[in-house]
C-alpha positions in Angstrom: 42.5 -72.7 -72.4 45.6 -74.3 -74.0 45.3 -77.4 -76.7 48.8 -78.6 -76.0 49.0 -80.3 -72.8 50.9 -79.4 -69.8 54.4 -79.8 -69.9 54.4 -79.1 -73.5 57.0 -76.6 -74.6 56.2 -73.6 -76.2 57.1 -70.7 -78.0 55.5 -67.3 -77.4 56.0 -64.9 -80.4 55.7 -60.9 -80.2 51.4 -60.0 -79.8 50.8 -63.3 -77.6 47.9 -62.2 -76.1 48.9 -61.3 -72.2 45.5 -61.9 -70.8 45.4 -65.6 -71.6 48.6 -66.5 -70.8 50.8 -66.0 -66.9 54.9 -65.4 -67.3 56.6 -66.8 -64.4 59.9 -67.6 -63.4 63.0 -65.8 -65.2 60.9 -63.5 -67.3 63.6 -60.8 -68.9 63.3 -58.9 -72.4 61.3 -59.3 -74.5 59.7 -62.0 -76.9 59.6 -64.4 -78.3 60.0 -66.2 -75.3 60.5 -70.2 -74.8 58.9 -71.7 -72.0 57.5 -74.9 -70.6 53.3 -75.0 -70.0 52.7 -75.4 -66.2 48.8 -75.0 -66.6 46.2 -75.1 -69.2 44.2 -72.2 -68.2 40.5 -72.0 -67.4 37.7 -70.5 -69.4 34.3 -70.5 -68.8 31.2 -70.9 -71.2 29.7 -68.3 -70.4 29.1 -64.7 -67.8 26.6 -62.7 -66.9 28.7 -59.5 -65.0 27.9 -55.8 -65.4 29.7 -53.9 -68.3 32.9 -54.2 -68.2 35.8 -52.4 -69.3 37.5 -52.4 -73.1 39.2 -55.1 -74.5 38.8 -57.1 -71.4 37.6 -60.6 -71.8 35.0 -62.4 -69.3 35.8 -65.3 -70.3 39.2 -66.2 -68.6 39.1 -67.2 -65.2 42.7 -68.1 -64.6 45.1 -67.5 -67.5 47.3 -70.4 -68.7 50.7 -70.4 -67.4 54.0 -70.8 -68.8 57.6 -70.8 -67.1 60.4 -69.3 -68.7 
């Protein structure tokens, strides 16, 4: 989950983590990319799931979202 609040504007630099976070609209090239926040993202206390693959984190049920 995001600390700013929707309709913030942001600034994604290159290694913004890509899991967390849903591009949409006009997404071209590469970062940094400017964008407004459209939704703060959910994350959840905790999960209890089997083993799960490398790198992949539980924890986000819907990634925040920013449009470009």
């Amino acid at each position: 989950m995001r600390g700013e609040p929707e309709g913030a504007r942001l600034t994604l630099e290159p290694g913004f983590d890509a899991a967390s976070l849903r591009l949409t609209g006009n997404v071209v090239g590469d970062p940094p990319f400017n964008g407004t926040l459209t939704h703060k993202g959910w994350i959840a206390a905790e999960t209890r799931l089997p083993k799960l693959a490398v790198g992949h984190n539980a924890n986000i049920l819907a990634p925040a979202e920013v449009e470009l």
